[in-house]
DONUVO-442932 format. One line per 4 residues: number of its first residue (from 0); their letters; for each residue x negated, y, z negated of C-alpha. Coordinates in Angstrom, 1 decimal. Layout:
N
NUM) a) X:Y:Z; ...
//
This chain:
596
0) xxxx) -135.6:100.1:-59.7; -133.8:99.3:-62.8; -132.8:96.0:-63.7; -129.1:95.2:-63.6
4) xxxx) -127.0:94.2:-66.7; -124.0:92.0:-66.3; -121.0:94.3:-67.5; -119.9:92.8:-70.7
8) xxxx) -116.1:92.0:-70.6; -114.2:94.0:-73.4; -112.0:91.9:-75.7; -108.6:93.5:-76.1
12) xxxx) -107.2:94.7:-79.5; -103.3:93.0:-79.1; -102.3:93.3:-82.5; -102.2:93.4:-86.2
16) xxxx) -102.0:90.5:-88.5; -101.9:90.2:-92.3; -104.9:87.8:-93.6; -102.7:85.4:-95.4
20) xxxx) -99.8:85.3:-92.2; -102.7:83.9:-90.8; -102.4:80.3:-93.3; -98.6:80.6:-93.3
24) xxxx) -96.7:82.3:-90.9; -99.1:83.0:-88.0; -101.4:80.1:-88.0; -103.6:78.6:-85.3
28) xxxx) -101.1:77.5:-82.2; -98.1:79.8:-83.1; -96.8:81.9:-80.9; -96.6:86.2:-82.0
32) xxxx) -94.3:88.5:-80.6; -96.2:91.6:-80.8; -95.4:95.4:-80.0; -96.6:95.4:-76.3
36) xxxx) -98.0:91.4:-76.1; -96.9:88.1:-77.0; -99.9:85.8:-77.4; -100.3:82.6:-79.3
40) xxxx) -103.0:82.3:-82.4; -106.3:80.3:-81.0; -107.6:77.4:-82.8; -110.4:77.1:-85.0
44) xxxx) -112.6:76.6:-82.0; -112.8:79.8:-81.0; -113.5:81.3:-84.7; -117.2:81.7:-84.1
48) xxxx) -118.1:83.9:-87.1; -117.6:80.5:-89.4; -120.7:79.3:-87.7; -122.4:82.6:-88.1
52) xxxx) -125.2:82.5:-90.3; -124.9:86.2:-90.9; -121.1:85.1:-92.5; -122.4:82.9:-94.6
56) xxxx) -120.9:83.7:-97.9; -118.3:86.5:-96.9; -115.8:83.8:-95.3; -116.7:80.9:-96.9
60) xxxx) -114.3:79.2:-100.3; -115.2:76.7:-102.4; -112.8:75.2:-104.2; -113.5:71.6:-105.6
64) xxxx) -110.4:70.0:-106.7; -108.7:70.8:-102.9; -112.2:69.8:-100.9; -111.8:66.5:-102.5
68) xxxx) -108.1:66.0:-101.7; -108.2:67.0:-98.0; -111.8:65.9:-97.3; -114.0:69.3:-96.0
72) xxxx) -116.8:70.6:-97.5; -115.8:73.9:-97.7; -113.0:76.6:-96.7; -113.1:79.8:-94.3
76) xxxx) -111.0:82.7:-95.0; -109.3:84.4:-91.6; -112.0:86.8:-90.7; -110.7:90.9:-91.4
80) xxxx) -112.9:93.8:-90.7; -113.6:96.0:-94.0; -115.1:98.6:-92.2; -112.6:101.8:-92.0
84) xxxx) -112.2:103.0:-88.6; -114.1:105.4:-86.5; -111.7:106.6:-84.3; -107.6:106.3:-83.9
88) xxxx) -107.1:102.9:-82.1; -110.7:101.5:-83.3; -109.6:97.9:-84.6; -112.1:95.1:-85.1
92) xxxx) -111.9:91.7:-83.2; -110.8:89.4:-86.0; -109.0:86.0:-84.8; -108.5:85.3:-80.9
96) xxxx) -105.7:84.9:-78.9; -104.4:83.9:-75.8; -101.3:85.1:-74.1; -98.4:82.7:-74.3
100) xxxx) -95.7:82.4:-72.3; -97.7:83.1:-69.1; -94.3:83.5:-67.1; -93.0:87.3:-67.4
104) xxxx) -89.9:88.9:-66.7; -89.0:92.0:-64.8; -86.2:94.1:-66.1; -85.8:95.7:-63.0
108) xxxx) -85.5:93.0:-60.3; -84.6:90.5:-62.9; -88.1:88.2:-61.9; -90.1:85.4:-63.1
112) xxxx) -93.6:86.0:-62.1; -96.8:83.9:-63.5; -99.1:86.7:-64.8; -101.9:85.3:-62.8
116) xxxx) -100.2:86.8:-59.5; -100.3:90.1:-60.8; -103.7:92.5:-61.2; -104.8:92.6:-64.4
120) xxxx) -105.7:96.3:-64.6; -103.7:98.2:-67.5; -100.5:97.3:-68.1; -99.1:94.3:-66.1
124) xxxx) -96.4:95.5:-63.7; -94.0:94.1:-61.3; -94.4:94.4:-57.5; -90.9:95.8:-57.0
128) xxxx) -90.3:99.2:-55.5; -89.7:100.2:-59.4; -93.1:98.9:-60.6; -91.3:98.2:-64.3
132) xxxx) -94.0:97.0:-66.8; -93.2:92.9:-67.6; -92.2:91.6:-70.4; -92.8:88.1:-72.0
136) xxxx) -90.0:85.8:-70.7; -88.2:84.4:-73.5; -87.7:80.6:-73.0; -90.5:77.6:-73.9
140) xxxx) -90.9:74.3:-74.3; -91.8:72.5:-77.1; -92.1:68.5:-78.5; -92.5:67.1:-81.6
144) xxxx) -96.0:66.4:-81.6; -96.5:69.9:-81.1; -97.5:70.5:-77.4; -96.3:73.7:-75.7
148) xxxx) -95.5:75.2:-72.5; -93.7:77.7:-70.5; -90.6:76.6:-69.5; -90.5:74.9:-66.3
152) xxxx) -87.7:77.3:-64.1; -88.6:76.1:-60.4; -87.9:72.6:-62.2; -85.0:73.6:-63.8
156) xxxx) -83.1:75.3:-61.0; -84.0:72.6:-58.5; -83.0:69.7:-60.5; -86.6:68.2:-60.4
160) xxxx) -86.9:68.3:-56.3; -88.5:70.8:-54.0; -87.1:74.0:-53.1; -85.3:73.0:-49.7
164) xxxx) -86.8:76.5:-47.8; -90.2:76.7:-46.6; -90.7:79.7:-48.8; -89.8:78.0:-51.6
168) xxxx) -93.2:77.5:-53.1; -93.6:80.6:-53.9; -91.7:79.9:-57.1; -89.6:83.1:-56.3
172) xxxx) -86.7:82.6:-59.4; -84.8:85.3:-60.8; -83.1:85.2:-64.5; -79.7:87.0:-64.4
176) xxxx) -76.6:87.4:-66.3; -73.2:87.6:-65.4; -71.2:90.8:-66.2; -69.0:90.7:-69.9
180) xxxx) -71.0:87.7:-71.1; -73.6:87.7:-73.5; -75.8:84.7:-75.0; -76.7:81.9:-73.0
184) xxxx) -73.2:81.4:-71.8; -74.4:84.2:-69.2; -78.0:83.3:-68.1; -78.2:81.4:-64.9
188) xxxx) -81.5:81.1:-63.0; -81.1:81.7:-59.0; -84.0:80.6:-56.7; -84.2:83.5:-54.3
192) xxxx) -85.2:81.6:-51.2; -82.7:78.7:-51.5; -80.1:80.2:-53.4; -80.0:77.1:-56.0
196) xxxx) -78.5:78.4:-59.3; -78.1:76.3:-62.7; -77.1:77.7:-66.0; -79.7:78.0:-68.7
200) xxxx) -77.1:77.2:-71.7; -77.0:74.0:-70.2; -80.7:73.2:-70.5; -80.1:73.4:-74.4
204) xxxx) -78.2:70.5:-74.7; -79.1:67.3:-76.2; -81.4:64.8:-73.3; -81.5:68.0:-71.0
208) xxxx) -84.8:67.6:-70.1; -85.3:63.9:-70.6; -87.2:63.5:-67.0; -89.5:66.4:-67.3
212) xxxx) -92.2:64.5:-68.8; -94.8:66.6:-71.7; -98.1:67.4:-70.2; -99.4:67.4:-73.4
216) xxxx) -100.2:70.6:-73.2; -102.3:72.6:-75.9; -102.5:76.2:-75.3; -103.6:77.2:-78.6
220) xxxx) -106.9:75.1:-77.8; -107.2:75.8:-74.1; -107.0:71.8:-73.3; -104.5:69.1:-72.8
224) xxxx) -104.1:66.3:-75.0; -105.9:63.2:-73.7; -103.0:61.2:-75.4; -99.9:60.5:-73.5
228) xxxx) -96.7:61.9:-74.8; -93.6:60.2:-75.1; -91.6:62.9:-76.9; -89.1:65.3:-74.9
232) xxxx) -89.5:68.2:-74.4; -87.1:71.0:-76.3; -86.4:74.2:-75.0; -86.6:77.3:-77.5
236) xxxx) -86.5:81.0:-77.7; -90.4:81.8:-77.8; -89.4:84.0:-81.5; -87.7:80.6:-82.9
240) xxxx) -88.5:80.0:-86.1; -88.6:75.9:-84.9; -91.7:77.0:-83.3; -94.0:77.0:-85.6
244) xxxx) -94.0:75.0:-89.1; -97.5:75.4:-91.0; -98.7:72.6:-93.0; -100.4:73.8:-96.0
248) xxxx) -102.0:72.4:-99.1; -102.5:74.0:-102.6; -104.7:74.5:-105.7; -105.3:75.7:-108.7
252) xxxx) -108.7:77.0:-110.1; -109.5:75.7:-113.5; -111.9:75.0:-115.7; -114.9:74.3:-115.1
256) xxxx) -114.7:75.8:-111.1; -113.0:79.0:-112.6; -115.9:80.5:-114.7; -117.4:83.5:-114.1
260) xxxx) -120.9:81.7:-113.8; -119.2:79.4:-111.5; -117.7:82.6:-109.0; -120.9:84.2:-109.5
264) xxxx) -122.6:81.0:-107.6; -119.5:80.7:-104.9; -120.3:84.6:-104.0; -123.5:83.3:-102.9
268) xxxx) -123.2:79.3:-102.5; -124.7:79.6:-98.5; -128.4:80.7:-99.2; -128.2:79.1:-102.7
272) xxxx) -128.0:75.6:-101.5; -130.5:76.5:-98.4; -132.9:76.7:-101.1; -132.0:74.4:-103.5
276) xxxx) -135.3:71.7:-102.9; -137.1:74.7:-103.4; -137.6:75.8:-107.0; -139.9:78.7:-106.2
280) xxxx) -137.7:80.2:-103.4; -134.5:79.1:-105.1; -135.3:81.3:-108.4; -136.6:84.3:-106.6
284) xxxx) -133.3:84.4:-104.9; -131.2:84.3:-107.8; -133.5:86.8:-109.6; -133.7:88.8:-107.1
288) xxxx) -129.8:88.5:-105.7; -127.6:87.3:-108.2; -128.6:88.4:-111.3; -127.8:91.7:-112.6
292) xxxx) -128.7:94.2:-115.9; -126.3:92.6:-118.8; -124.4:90.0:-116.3; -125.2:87.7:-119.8
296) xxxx) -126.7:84.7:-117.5; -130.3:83.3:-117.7; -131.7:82.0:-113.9; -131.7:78.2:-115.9
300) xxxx) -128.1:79.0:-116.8; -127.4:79.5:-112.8; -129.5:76.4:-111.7; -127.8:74.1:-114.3
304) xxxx) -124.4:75.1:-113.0; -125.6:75.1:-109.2; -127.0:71.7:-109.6; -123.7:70.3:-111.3
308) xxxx) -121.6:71.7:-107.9; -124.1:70.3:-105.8; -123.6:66.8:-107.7; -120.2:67.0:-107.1
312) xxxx) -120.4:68.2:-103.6; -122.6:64.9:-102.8; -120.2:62.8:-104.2; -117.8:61.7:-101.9
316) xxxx) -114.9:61.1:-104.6; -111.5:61.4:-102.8; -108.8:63.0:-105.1; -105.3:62.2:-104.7
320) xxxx) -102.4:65.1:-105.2; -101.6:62.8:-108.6; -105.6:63.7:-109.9; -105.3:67.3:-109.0
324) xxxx) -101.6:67.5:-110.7; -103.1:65.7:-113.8; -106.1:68.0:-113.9; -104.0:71.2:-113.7
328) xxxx) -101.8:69.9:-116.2; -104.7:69.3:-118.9; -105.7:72.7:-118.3; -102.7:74.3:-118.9
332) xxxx) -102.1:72.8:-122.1; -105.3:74.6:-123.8; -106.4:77.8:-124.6; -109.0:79.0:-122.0
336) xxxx) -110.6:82.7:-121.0; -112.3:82.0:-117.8; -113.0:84.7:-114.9; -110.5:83.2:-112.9
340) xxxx) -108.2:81.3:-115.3; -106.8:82.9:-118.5; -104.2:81.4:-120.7; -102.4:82.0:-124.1
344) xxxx) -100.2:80.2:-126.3; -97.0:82.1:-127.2; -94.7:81.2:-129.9; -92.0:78.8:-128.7
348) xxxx) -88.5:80.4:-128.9; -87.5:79.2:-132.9; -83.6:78.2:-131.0; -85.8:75.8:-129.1
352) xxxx) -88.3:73.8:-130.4; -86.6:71.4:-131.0; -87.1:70.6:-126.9; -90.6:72.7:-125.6
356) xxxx) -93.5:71.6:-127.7; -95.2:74.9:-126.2; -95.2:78.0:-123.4; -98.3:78.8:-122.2
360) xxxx) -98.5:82.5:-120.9; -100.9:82.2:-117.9; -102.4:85.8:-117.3; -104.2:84.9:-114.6
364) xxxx) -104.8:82.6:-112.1; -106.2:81.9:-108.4; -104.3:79.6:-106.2; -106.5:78.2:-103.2
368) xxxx) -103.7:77.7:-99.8; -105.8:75.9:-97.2; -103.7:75.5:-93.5; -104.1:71.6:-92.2
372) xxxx) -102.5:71.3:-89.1; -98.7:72.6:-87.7; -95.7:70.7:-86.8; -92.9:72.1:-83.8
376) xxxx) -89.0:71.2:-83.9; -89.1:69.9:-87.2; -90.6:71.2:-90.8; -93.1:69.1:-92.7
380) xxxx) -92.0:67.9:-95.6; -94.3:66.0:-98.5; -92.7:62.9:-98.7; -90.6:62.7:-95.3
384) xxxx) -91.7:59.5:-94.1; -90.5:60.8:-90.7; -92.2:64.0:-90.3; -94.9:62.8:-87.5
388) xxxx) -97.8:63.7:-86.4; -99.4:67.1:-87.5; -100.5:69.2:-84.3; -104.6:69.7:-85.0
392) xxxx) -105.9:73.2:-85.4; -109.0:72.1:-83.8; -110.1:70.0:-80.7; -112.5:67.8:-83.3
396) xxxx) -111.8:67.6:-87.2; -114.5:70.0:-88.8; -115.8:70.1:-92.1; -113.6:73.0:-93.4
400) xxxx) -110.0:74.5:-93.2; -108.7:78.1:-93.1; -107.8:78.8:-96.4; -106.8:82.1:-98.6
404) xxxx) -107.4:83.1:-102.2; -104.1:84.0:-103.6; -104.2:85.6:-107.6; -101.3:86.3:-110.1
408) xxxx) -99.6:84.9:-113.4; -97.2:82.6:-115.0; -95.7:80.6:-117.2; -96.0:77.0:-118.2
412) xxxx) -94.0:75.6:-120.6; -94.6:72.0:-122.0; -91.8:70.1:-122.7; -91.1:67.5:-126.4
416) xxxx) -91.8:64.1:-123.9; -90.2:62.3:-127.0; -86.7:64.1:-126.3; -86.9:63.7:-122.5
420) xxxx) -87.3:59.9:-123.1; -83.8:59.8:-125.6; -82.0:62.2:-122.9; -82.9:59.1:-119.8
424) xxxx) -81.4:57.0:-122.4; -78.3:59.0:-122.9; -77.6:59.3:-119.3; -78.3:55.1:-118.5
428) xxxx) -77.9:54.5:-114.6; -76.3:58.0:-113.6; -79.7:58.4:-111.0; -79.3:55.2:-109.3
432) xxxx) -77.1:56.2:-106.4; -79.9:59.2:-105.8; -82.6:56.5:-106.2; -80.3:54.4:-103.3
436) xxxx) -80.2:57.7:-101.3; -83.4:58.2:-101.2; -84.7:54.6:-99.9; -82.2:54.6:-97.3
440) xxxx) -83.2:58.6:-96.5; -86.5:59.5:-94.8; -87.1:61.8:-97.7; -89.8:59.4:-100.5
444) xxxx) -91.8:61.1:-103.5; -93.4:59.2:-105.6; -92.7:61.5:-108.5; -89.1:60.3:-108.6
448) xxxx) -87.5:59.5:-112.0; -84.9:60.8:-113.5; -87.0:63.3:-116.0; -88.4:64.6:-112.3
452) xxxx) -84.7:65.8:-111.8; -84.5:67.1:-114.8; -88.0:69.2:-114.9; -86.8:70.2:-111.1
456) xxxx) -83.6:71.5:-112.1; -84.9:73.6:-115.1; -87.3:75.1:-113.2; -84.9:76.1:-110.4
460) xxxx) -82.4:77.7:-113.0; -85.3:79.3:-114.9; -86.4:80.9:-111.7; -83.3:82.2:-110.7
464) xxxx) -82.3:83.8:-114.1; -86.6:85.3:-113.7; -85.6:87.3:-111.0; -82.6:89.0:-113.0
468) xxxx) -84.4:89.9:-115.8; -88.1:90.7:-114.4; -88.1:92.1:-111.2; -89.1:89.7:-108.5
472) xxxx) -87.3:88.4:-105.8; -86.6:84.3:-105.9; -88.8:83.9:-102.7; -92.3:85.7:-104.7
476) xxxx) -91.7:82.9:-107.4; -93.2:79.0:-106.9; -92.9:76.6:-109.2; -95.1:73.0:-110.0
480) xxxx) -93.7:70.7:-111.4; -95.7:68.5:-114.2; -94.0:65.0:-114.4; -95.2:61.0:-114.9
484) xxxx) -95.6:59.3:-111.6; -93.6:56.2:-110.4; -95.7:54.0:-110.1; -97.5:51.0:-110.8
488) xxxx) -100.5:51.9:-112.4; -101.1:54.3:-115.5; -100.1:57.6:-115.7; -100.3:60.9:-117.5
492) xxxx) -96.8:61.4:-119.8; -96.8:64.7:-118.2; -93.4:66.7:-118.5; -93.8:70.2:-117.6
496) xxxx) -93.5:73.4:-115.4; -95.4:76.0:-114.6; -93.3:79.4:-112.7; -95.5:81.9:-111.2
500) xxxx) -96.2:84.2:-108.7; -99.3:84.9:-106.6; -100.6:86.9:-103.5; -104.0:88.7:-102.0
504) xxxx) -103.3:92.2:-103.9; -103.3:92.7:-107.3; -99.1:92.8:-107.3; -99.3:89.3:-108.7
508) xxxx) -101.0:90.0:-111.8; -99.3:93.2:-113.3; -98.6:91.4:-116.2; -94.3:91.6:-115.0
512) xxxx) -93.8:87.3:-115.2; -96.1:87.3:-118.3; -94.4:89.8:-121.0; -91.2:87.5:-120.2
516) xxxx) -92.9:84.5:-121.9; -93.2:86.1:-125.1; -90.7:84.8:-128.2; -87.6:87.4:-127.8
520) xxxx) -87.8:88.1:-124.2; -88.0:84.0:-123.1; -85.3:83.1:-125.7; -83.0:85.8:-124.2
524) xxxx) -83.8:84.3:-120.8; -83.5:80.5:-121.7; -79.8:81.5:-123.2; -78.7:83.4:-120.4
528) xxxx) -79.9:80.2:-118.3; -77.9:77.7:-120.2; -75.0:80.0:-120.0; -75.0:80.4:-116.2
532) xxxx) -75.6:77.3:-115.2; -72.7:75.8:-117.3; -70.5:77.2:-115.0; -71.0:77.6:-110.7
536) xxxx) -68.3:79.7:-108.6; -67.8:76.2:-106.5; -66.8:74.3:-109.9; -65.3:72.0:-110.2
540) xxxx) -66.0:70.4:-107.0; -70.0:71.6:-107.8; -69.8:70.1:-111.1; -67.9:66.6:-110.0
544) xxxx) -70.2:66.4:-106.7; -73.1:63.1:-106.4; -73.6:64.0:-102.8; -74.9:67.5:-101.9
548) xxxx) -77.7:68.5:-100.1; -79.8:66.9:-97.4; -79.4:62.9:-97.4; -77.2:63.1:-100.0
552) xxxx) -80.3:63.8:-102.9; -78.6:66.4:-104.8; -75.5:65.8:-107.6; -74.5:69.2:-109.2
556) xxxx) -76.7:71.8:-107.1; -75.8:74.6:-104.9; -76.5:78.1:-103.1; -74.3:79.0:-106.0
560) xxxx) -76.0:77.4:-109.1; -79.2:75.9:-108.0; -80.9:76.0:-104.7; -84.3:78.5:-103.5
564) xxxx) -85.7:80.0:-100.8; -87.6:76.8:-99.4; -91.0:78.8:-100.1; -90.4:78.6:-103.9
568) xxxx) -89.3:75.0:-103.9; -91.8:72.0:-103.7; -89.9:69.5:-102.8; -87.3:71.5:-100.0
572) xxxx) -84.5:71.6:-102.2; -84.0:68.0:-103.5; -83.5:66.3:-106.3; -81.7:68.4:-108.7
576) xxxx) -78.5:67.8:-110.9; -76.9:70.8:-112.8; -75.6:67.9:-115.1; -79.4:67.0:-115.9
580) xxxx) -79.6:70.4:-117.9; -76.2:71.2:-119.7; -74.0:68.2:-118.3; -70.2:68.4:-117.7
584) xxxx) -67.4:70.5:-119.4; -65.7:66.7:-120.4; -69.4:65.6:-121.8; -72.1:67.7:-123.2
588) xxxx) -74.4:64.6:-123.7; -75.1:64.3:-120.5; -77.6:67.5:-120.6; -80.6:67.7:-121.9
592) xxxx) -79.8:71.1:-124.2; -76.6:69.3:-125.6; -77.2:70.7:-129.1; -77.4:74.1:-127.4
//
């Protein structure tokens, strides 16, 4: 008789993700509305290839300068199958998900039903006399410490008590919508054995749900939090972009982590430090695996560099954002040709040297973006002192983070620190109502000083006349800002920017940002700055203004003039003064171009 084999369980195929939604968009815990599904990303728990020896090297990223800021060893990118397929509809099972909300809807008979009461076969189906496929209901809960659930409709429609019929438990509710309305204004909820209704637009206002208490719920990780929480609970539309808020960090490459000797090792980093007690077994494997015909290394040039990135992976130094900003900053300011770093000096616009001490064009670079946590209801923000706690990705911190490799180009242009110092003396105490704003606001940097605005605001303008002259929208450009720390201890006189633009594919490093750095292309663009930003559409109210923006952290700055998408700002959109650059039709000296 032949033995019997349990039936393996197929996983599904629900959808399609792009690697790098998987780090900003669609992390772990948010929720995907997908063409026949609506599931929400699992947590790194369930990623089971990182732990797979056989994935040693073809997830992994190293990237020094970040592991030291945020504490992990190493970095995993979101797992994608290279292999083409074999068959229409033959997709690989990348990065788990569960389905979230649980509670569908009927459009036929207008239903709530828990998908659990339904068979699972094929598609799930209602068990009216229509049997109409179900659709994701739309409405969720959601706190600010980032716990998730359906949303409660028996709850809701009987005011917190038991359904009065004996039926009741059943949880037979029915969404419907009264005829000419539209929006919420229409929705009601009806319990069918009962006949309780209560409006839904009502459970959006402010305290609605004050008595339904969080279950802590974590459906991203399959658990509830052991914590109790105190926050209420908000509904939302399951596609609202409250939802989900990623926390990321971000690094550059540079020298001496961006060699070619150095990505040669990274390829391979897994087996290299398996073997590296053993010198016999160590330089048979890089013989035998690394090295290639002409690659110009010697198998001592690979061991001195391995044992200098095992030196600094044993020592626990903890890098602050300041180190890694300082770092990048000395980097930029040099001539390097490195595998994954490549910078040349250009000739500084003759109109202007008498304010940029150099630009830098950067023709190529490799950004690092490494996922933390999320947050619900309300965006992180660096610096917002109330942003709260960040919602894990995992049940137990590990030793790495998801993280993507993200390549393109910029500029970086290094500004006289001499004349930045005699412009703060020209303008005296005009930031000291912004400094006031921002201790009172929840909003802190520790970058704040008046050349900060200054730095911010030129980098803002720059960017926005960019995407006039060279092609790419405002939201594919990011800027970092170079600037002297406020605070007590010694710093850097750093005071510059660097604009550029990165992603997975090569469209980041065509060479389009680049060519504008050169002398009669950058000038052009550095005139046609000034000129536009003397002058906004909302002047001279935009002009006169010390009170724009949130908390009141903006002077001269608006959608007109000034502001970003919040991707290509650092900083969400703060801290900048129009004034800073060109000042005011009544007094050029105000600007930092007031010779211009």
């Amino acid at each position: 008789m032949l033995p019997k084999f349990k039936k393996e369980k197929r996983r599904k195929v629900v959808g399609q993700i792009r690697q790098t939604q998987l780090i900003t968009t669609f992390g772990c815990g948010s929720v995907v509305d997908l063409l026949d599904n609506t599931v929400i990303i699992a947590g790194t728990d369930f990623w089971d290839y990182a732990d797979d020896p056989s994935c040693k090297d073809k997830y992994i990223i190293y990237e020094e300068n970040l592991q030291k800021l945020l504490g992990v060893d190493h970095f995993i990118l979101p797992k994608i199958e290279d292999r083409p397929p074999r068959f229409p509809g033959d997709y690989s099972h990348d990065i788990p998900a569960f389905r979230f909300p649980e509670f569908m809807y009927c459009p036929s008979c207008h239903r709530l039903i828990h998908y659990r009461r339904i068979s699972h076969t094929g598609k799930l189906r209602c068990f009216c006399k229509k049997r109409t496929n179900l659709v994701p209901a739309r409405f969720i809960l959601a706190c600010e410490n980032g716990h998730l659930e359906d949303f409660p409709y028996y709850w809701w429609v009987h005011r917190g008590k038991e359904c009065k019929s004996p039926k009741g438990k059943q949880h037979n509710i029915s969404l419907l919508s009264r005829p000419g309305t539209s929006g919420l204004e229409g929705l009601y909820l009806t319990c069918n054995d009962c006949s309780e209704t209560r409006s839904m637009k009502s459970a959006f206002r402010p305290n609605a749900l004050k008595d339904y208490h969080c279950s802590g719920n974590m459906p991203w990780l399959r658990k509830k939090d052991e914590k109790t929480c105190d926050k209420v609970m908000r509904p939302l539309l399951r596609s609202a972009v409250s939802v989900y808020y990623g926390v990321t960090h971000s690094a550059l490459t540079i020298p001496p982590w961006s060699s070619s000797i150095q990505q040669l090792i990274n390829a391979h980093a897994g087996y290299l430090f398996d073997f590296i007690d053993d010198d016999y077994m160590l330089k048979n494997f890089i013989e035998r695996k690394i090295l290639y015909k002409n690659c110009g290394f010697t198998v001592e040039d690979v061991i001195k560099q391995l044992r200098r990135k095992d030196k600094a992976r044993k020592t626990k130094e903890v890098k602050e954002a300041k180190n890694i900003l300082e770092d990048e900053y000395k980097a930029l300011c040099k001539e390097i040709d490195d595998e994954e770093f490549k910078t040349q000096f250009a000739q500084v616009p003759a109109k202007y040297t008498e304010y940029i001490d150099s630009v830098v064009l950067v023709k190529k670079l490799k950004e690092v973006m490494a996922l933390i946590g999320f947050k619900r209801i309300k965006p992180f923000i660096e610096g917002d002192t109330e942003s709260g706690n960040i919602a894990p990705l995992s049940s137990e911190k590990k030793n790495w983070y998801p993280a993507v490799e993200l390549r393109g180009e910029g500029i970086f242009i290094k500004f006289n620190y001499e004349k930045i110092k005699e412009w703060e003396e020209r303008i005296g105490k005009r930031y000291e109502l912004m400094k006031e704003n921002m201790e009172k606001s929840i909003r802190k940097t520790d970058k704040y000083l008046p050349h900060y605005v200054l730095l911010h605001t030129i980098s803002h303008l720059l960017i926005r006349q960019l995407t006039l002259q060279c092609g790419y929208s405002s939201a594919a450009l990011k800027e970092r800002i170079y600037s002297r720390f406020d605070d007590e201890q010694e710093n850097m006189e750093m005071a510059g920017i660097l604009i550029y633009t990165a992603s997975p594919d090569s469209e980041g490093s065509l060479g389009g940002l680049v060519r504008q750095g050169e002398p009669e292309r950058f000038q052009e663009i550095l005139d046609n700055m000034l000129k536009e930003a003397k002058w906004c559409s909302s002047d001279p109210l935009c002009i006169n203004m010390k009170s724009q923006g949130a908390f009141s952290l903006n002077y001269a700055a608006c959608h007109s003039c000034a502001l970003l998408p919040e991707t290509s700002c650092e900083i969400a959109n703060s801290f900048l003064d129009r004034v800073a650059v060109v000042g005011t039709i009544e007094d050029r000296n105000l600007g930092f171009f007031e010779g211009l």
